[in-house]
N, C-alpha and C positions, 0 to 999 in steps of 0.2 A: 042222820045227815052225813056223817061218816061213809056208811055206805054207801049214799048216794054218789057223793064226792069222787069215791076210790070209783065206781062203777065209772061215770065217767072221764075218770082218765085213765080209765081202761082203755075205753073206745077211741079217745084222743091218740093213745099210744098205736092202738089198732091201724086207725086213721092215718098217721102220719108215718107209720112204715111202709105203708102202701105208695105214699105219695113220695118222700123224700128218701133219698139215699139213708142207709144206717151207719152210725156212727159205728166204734168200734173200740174196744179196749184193748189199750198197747201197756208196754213196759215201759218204766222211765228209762233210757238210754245213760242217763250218767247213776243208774244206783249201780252199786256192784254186791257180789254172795257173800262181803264180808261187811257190808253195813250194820250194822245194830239196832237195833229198837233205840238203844241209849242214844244210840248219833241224832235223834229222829222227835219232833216233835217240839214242845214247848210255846212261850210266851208269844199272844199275836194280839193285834188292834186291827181290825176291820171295819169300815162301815156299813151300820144294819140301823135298827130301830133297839135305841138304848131301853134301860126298863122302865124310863118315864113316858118314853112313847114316842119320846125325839130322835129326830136323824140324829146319828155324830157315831162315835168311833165306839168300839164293842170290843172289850179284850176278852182273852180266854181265863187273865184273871177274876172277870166278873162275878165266874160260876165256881167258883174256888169252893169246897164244900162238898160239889159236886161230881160225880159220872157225866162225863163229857161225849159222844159221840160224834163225829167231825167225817163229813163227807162233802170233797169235792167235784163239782158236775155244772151243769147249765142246763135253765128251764126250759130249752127246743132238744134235750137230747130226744132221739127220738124214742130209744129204747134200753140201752145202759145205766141210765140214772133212774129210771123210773120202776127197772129189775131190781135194784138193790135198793133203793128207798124204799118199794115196798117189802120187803124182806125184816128194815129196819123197823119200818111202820107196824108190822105183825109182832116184830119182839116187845115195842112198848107198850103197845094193847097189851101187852101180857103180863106186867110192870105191876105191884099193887100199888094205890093210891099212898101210900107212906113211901114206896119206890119210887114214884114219881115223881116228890118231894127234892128227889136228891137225885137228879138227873136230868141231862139238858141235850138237845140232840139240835147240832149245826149243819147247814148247808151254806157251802163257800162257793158262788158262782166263779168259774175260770171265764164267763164272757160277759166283764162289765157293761161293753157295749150297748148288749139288748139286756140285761139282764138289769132293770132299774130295781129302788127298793118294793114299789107297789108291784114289779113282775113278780118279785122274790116273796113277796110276803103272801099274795096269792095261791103262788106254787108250794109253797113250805107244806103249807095249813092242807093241803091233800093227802097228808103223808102225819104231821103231827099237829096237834093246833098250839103248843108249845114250840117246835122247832120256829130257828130263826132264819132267818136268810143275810147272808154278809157277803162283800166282796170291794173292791175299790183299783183302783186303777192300778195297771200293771207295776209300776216302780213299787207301790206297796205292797200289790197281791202276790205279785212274781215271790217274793224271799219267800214270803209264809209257804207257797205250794212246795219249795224247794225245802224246806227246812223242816217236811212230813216225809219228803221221799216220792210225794205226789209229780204228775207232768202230763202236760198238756201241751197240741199243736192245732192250729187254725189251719184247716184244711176247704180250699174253695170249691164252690158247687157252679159250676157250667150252663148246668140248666133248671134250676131252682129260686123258688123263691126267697130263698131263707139266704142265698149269698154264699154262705159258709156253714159247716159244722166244725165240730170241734171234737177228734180223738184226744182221747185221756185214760189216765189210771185211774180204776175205780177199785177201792179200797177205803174200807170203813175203819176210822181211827179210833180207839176210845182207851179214853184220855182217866187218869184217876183224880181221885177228890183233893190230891195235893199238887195235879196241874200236870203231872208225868205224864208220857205216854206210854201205857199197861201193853196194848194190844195191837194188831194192824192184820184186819179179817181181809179173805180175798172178794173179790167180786162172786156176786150170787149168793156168797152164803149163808146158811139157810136161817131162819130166824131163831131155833132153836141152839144153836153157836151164837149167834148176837147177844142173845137174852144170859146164855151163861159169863158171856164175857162181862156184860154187865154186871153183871150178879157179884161175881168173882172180884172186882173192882169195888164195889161197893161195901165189901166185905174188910 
């Protein structure tokens, strides 16, 4: 089923390069070469689907125990979130079953707009069927993006369906089992650097 799923959003990704403009990944404008990992990360409340199964607010306390993995994007990217999700996706397939245990892999939509829970929860599950989907409107989403070092702008489309995309930083966060932030991988990178940062964090 798995690979049915990745197959087609494969071709979805295919598909939708062909038709819409491609997004693109930029820097954040306000980090500077002397930020730290320390300045970067920590406590957030988003809403997703809590672990009863109910809408309501999702902290990053929740998974306290655990290897955190934390990526920011939106499910119309056309092709920057779907490059490095699955990248992510190939390092947890590779996770043993007692790793998996002890590890929880977030996607934070930057476009609540279209991005509802049932968009998010659909999209998640192409990539992990544990990952969760979180996001909430920008007075609460805005600090948590800023407070990763993450950043995103709404960029209009002329002559498109979709209205708008969205450039953003893509960078994979993972977070350690006492809520820190260990690590902050660049875009693309490869699965095989995912899986060791996991590793390493878990250790």
């Amino acid at each position: 089923m798995f690979k049915l799923n990745f197959l087609v959003l494969a071709l979805f990704v295919l598909f939708s390069n062909s038709v819409f403009s491609q997004d693109k990944v930029i820097t954040n404008p306000n980090s500077t070469e002397q930020t730290s990992i320390k300045d970067r990360g920590g406590e957030f409340s988003l809403i997703g689907t809590t672990s009863n199964g109910e809408l309501g607010w999702v902290s990053l306390s929740d998974f306290k125990g655990k290897v955190v993995a934390i990526y920011f994007g939106y499910t119309k990217c056309p092709d920057v979130c779907p490059t490095n999700l699955s990248f992510l996706s190939s390092a947890i397939a590779q996770l043993s079953p007692e790793e998996k245990k002890n590890f929880q892999s977030i996607f934070i939509s930057v476009d609540p707009g279209r991005d509802t829970q049932e968009v998010l929860g659909s999209y998640v599950k192409y990539f992990d069927e544990q990952m969760i989907g979180l996001s909430a409107a920008p007075d609460d989403l805005d600090p948590v993006v800023a407070q990763y070092g993450a950043y995103y702008e709404k960029v209009p489309f002329s002559n498109s369906a979709l209205m708008y995309g969205i450039d953003h930083t893509s960078e994979t966060y993972i977070v350690g089992k006492d809520g820190k932030l260990v690590a902050i991988l660049d875009h693309a990178s490869p699965s095989k650097k995912i899986l060791e940062s996991i590793r390493n964090a878990m250790k």
